[in-house]
C-alpha positions as CSV (number, residue, x, y, z in Angstrom):
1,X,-46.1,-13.5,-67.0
2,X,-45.8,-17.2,-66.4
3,X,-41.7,-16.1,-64.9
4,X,-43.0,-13.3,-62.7
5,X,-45.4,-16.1,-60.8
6,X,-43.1,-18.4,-60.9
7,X,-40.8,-15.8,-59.1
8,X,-43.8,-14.7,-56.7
9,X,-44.2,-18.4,-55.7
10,X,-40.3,-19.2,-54.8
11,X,-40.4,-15.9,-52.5
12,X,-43.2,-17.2,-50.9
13,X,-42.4,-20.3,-50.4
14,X,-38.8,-18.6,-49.0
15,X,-40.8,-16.6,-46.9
16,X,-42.6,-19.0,-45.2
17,X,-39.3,-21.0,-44.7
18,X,-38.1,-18.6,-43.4
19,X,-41.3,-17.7,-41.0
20,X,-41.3,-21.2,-39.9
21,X,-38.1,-21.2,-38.7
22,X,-38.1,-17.6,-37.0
23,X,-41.0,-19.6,-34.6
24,X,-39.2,-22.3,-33.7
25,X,-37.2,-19.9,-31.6
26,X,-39.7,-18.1,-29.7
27,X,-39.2,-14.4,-29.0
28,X,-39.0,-14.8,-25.7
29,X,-35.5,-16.5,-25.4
30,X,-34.5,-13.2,-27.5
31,X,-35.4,-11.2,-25.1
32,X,-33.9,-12.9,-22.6
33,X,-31.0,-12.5,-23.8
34,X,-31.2,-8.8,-24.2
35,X,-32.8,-8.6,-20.6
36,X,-29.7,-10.4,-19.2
37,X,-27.2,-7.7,-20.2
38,X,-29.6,-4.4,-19.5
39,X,-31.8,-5.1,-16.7
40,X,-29.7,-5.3,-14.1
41,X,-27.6,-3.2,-11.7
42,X,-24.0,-3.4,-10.3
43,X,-24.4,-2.1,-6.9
44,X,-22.3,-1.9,-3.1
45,X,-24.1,-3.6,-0.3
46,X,-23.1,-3.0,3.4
47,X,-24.6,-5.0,6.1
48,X,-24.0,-4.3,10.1
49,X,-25.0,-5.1,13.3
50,X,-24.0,-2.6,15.9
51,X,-20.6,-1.7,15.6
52,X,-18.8,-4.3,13.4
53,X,-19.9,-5.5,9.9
54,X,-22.2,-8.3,9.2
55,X,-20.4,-11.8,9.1
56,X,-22.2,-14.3,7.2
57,X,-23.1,-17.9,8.0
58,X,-20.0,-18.8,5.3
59,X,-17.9,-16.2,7.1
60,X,-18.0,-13.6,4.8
61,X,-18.0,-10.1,5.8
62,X,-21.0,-7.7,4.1
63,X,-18.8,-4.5,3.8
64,X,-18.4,-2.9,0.3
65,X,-19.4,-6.1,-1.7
66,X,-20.2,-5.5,-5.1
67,X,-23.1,-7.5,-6.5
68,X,-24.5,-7.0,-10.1
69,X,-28.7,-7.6,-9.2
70,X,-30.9,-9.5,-11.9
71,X,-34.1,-7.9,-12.9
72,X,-36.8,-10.9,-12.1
73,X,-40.1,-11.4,-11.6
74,X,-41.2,-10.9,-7.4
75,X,-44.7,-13.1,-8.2
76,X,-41.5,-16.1,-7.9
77,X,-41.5,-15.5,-4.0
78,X,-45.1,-14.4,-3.8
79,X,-44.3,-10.7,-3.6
80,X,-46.6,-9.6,-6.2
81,X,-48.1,-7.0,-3.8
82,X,-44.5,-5.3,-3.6
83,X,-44.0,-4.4,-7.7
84,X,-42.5,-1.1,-8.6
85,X,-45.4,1.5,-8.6
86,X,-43.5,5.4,-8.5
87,X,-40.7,6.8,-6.6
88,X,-42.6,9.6,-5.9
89,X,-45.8,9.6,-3.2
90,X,-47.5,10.4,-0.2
91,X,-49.7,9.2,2.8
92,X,-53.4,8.6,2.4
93,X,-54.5,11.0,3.9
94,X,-57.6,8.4,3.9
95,X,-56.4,5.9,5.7
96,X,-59.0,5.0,7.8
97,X,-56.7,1.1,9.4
98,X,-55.4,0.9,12.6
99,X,-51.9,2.3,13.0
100,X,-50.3,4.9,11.1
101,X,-51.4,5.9,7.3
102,X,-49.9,3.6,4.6
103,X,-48.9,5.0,1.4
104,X,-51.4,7.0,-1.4
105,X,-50.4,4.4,-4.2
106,X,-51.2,2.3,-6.4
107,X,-50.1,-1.3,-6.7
108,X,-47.8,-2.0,-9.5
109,X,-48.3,-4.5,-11.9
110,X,-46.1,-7.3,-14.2
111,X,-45.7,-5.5,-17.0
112,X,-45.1,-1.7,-15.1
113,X,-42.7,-3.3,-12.9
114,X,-41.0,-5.1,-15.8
115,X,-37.0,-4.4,-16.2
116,X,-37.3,-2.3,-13.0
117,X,-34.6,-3.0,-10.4
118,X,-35.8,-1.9,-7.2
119,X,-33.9,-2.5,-3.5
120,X,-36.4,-5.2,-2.7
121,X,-34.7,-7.3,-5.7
122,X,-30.9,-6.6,-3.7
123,X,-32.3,-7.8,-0.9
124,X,-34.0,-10.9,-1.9
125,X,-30.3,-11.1,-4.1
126,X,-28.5,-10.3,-1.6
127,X,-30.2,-12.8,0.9
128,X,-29.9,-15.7,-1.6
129,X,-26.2,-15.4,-2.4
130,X,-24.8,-14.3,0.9
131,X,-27.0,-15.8,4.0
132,X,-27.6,-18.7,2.4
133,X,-25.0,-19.4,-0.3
134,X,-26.6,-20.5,-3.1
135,X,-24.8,-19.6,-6.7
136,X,-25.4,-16.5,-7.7
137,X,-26.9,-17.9,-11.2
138,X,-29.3,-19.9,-9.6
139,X,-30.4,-16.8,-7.4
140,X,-33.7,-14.6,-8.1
141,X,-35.2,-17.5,-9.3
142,X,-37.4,-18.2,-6.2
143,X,-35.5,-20.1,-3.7
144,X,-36.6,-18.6,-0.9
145,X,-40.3,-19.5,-1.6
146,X,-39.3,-23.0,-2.7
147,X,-37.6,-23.6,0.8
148,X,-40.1,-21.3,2.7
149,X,-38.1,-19.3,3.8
150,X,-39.7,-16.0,2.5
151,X,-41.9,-14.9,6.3
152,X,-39.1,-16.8,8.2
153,X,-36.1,-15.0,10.2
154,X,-34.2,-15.0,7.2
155,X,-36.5,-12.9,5.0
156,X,-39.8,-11.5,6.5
157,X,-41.2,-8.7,4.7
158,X,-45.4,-7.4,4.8
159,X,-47.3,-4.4,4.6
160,X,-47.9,-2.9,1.6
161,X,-47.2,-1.1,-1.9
162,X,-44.6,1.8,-0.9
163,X,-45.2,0.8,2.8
164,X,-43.4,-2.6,3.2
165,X,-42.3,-3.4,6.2
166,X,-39.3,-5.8,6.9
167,X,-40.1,-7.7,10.0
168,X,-37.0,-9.8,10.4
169,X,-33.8,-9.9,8.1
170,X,-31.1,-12.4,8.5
171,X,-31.8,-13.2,11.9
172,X,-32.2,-9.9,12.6
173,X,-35.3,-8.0,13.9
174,X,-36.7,-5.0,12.4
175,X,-34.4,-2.6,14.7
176,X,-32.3,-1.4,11.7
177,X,-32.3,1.4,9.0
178,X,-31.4,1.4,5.5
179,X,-29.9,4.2,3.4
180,X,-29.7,4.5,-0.6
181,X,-26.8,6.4,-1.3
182,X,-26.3,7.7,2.3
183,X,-29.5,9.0,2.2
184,X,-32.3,8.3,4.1
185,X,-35.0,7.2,1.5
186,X,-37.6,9.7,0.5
187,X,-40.9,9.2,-1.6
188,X,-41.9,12.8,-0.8
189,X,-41.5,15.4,1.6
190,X,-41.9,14.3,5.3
191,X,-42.5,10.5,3.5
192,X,-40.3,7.9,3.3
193,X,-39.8,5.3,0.9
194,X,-39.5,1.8,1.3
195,X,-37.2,-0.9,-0.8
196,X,-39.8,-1.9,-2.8
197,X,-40.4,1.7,-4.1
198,X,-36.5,2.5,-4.9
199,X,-34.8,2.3,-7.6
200,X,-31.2,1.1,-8.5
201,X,-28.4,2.1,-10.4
202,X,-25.0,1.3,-11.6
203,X,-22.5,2.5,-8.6
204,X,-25.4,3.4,-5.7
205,X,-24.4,1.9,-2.4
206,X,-27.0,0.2,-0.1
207,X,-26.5,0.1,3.2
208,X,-28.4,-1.3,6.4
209,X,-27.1,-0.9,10.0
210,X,-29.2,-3.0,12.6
211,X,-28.9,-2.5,16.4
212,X,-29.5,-4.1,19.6
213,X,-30.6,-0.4,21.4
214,X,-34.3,0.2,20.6
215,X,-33.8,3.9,21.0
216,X,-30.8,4.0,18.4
217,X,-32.7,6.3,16.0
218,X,-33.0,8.8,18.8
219,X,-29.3,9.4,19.5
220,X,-28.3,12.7,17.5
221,X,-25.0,10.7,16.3
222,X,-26.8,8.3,14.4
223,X,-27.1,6.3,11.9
224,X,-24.6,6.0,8.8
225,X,-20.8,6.8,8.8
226,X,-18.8,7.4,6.0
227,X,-15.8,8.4,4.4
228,X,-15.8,10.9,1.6
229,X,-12.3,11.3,-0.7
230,X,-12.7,14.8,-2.1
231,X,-16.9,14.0,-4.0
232,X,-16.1,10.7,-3.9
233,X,-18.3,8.5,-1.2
234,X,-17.4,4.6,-2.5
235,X,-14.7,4.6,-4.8
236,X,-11.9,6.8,-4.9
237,X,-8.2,6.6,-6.8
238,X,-4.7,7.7,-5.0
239,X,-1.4,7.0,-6.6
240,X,1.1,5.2,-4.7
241,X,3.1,7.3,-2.0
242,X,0.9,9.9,-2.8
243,X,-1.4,12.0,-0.2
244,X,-5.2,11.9,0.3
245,X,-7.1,13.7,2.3
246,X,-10.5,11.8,3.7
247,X,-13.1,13.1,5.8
248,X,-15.2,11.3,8.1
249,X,-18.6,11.9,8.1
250,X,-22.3,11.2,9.4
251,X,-25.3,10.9,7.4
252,X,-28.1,11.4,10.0
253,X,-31.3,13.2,10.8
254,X,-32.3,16.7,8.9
255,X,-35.7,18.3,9.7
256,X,-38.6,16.7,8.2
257,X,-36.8,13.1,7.4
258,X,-34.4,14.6,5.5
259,X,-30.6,13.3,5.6
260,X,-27.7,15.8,7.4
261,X,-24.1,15.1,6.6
262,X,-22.2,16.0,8.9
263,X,-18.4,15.9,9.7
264,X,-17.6,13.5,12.8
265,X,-16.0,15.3,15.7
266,X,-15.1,13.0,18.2
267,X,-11.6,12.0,16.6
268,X,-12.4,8.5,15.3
269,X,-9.7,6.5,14.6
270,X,-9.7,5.1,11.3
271,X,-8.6,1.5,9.9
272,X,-7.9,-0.2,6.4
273,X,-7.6,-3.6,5.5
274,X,-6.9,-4.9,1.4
275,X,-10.3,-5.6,0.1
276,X,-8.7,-9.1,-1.1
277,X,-8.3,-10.1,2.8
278,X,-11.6,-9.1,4.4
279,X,-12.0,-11.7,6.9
280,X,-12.9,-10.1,10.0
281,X,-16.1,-8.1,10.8
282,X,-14.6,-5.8,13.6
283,X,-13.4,-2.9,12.3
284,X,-11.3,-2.3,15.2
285,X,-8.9,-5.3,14.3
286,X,-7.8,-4.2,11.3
287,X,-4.6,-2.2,10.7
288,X,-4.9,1.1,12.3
289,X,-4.3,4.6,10.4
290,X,-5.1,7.4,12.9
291,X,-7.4,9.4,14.5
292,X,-9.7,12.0,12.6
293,X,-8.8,15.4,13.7
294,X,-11.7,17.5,15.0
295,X,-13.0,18.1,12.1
296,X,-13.3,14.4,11.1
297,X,-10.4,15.3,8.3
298,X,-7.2,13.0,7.8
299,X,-4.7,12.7,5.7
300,X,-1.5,10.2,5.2
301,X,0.6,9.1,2.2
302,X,-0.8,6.1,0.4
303,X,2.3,3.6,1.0
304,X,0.5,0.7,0.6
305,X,1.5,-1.6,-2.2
306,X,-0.9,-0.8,-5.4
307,X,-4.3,-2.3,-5.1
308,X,-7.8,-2.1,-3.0
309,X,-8.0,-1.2,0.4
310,X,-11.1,-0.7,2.7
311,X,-10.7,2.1,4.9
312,X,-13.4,2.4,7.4
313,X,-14.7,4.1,11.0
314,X,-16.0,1.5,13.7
315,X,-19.4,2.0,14.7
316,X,-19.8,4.6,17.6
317,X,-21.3,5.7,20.5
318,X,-24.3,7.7,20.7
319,X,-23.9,11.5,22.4
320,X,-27.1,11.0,24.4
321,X,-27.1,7.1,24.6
322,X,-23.7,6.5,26.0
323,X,-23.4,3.0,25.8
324,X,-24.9,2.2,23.6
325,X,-23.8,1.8,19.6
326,X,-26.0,4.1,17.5
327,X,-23.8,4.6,14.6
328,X,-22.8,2.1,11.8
329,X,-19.2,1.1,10.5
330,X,-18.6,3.3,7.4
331,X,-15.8,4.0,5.2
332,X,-14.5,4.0,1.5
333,X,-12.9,1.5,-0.8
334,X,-9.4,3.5,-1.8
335,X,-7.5,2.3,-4.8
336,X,-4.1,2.6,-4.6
337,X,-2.3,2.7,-8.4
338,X,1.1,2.0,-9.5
339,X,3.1,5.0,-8.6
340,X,3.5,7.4,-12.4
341,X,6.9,7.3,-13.6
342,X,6.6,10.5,-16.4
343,X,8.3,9.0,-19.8
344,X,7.9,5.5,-18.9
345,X,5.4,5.0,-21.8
346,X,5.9,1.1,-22.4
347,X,5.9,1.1,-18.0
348,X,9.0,-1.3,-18.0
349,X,10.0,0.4,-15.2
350,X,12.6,2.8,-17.0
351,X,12.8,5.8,-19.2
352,X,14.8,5.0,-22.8
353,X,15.6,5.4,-26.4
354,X,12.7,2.3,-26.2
355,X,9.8,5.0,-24.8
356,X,10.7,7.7,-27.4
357,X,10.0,4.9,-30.4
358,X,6.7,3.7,-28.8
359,X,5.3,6.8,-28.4
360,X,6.2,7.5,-31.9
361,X,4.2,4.8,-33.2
362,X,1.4,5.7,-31.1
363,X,1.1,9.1,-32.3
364,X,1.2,7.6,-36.1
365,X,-0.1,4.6,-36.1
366,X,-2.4,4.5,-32.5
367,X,-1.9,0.7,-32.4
368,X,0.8,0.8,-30.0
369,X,0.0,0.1,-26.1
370,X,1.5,2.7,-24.2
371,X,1.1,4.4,-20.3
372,X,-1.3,7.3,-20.8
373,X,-0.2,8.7,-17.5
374,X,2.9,8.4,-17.9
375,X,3.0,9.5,-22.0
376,X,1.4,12.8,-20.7
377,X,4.7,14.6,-19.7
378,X,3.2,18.0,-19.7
379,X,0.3,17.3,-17.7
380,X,-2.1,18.6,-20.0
381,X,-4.6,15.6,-20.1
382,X,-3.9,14.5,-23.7
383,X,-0.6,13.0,-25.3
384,X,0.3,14.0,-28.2
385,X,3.3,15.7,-30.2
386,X,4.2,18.1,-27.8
387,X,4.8,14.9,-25.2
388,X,7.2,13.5,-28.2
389,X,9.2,16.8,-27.7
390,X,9.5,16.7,-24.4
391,X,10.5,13.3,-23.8
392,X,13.1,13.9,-26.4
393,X,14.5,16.5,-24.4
394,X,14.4,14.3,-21.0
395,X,16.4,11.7,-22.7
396,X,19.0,14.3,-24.4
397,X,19.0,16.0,-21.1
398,X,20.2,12.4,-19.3
């Protein structure tokens, strides 16, 4: 009896050991560790003024950039009023203020908000690491309250819940538009949605055109070009000396708020630059591709050496407002790959006895690096014996 209390009192005593020292690291820095790899987003962020891309104060250009956007807290720039409430509302029908009626919602709170990434946080990100070029680890941690800069011409948002209003934005006034995804924002039918209210996810694309004619929005050729590669609207793959076809379009006004993509028709002509030398704004000066047809379709043969190009429209004219730019640059990121070379299955750059005995060990072992693309000799999406026979033939055959 005496051995089972002695037993009881040494797990005890092990247990509170053991509970002592689980407190001297608080849960908290647990969880920050697990917030730091799921609550955040890797987005695209466009910025323009008119018809050229946004060019920083560090002379970088706002076209395509991907930014991975921390979850934090908005009560760190005094933006409490502005936490993520529901995608989905209306108009209070109430509303009984001056002006037009703000949203029917509620405010959000800390802990509803919590781990939501909304467009608000890209912004505030965005603002942070680009306009005024502070590290990205040191942003979303309230700089631009601690410089008060947050109501300034950098960073001016008010209203409220689901009806925030952004009255000045890099230097910008509030004469701009933003899209999520190429669409115009939409808390419910006939509503829209502000950044505050939208949510982010991996691979969305945020973009905001800003203009120096009042009347852009009015122009039936605005607001957002883009380029579309087959489905694909950001990101899309073409192997070397290979064609792709692209089509220009123009997300603008549907009935009722809604979003209308429409092919451009005016023959735009279409530029590229590689991603890795994006130094100029202006569309225009980059290397020129062609025109669109008059269907806003083209089509060339990827020549370009393997890697990532932007391939973009300027901004354009308005079909009503002449001379004035009511349109935003728009375009697609193309990656150009390494060109297939079917056999080459260690890609040395030749097809040998060398490819036949490293597919081999592939096939048993599955520890061996090899080309997928170019292992997969009949083109059925897999590799696997039947590739082994026919690359055996191809080197007999040569």
């Amino acid at each position: 009896m005496n051995g089972i209390k002695k037993t009881i009192v040494k797990f005890g005593a092990v247990l509170i050991a053991f509970t002592l020292m689980f407190a001297m690291f608080p849960v908290s820095a647990f969880a920050a560790d697990a917030e730091e790899e799921t609550n955040s987003v890797e987005i695209y962020l466009s910025v323009s003024h008119d018809a050229s891309f946004f060019k920083t104060p560090e002379d970088e250009v706002i076209a395509f950039k991907k930014i991975t956007v921390p979850y934090f807290d908005l009560a760190l720039y005094g933006l409490q009023q502005y936490y993520f409430s529901s995608e989905t509302y209306g108009k209070d029908e109430d509303y009984e203020g001056e002006g037009k009626p703000e949203s029917d919602i509620e405010p959000g709170t800390a802990e509803g908000a919590y781990g939501k990434v909304t467009m608000l946080h890209a912004f505030i990100y965005a603002t942070e690491i680009f306009y005024c070029g502070i590290d990205p680890e040191d942003a979303g941690k309230g700089y631009l309250k601690e410089q008060e800069l947050v109501g300034s011409n950098v960073f001016s948002p008010e209203g409220s819940t689901g009806s925030m209003y952004i009255r000045m934005f890099w230097g910008m006034d509030e004469n701009f538009n933003y899209y999520h995804n190429y669409k115009y924002p939409l808390a419910s039918e006939g509503w829209g949605s502000t950044a505050d209210q939208i949510l982010l996810h991996d691979g969305d694309i945020v973009t905001l055109g800003h203009f120096s004619n009042w009347s852009f929005h009015q122009d039936p050729k605005s607001v957002f070009n883009f380029i579309k590669a087959g489905e694909k609207t950001v990101v899309a793959e073409v192997e070397q000396n290979k064609t792709i076809d692209l089509t220009v379009y123009l997300a603008g006004k549907g009935g009722n708020y809604t979003t209308a993509h429409t092919p451009r028709t005016e023959r735009p002509g279409v530029y590229y630059i590689p991603l890795d030398d994006l130094d100029d704004g202006i569309v225009t000066r980059w290397y020129y591709l062609g025109d669109a047809d008059e269907n806003g379709n083209i089509a060339f043969e990827a020549w370009m050496e393997p890697g990532e190009y932007l391939v973009c429209v300027s901004g354009q004219y308005g079909e009503e407002l002449t001379n004035a730019i009511v349109s935003t640059p728009g375009g697609i990121i193309l990656n150009i790959k390494e060109s297939a070379i079917s056999g080459d299955v260690n890609n040395d750059g030749a097809v040998n006895i060398f490819d036949l005995i490293g597919l081999r060990e592939y096939l048993l072992k599955g520890d061996t690096e090899i080309n997928g693309a170019n292992a997969d000799l009949n083109s059925d999406g897999t590799t696997n014996i039947f590739d082994l026979i026919e690359l055996r033939k191809m080197l007999i055959a040569s």
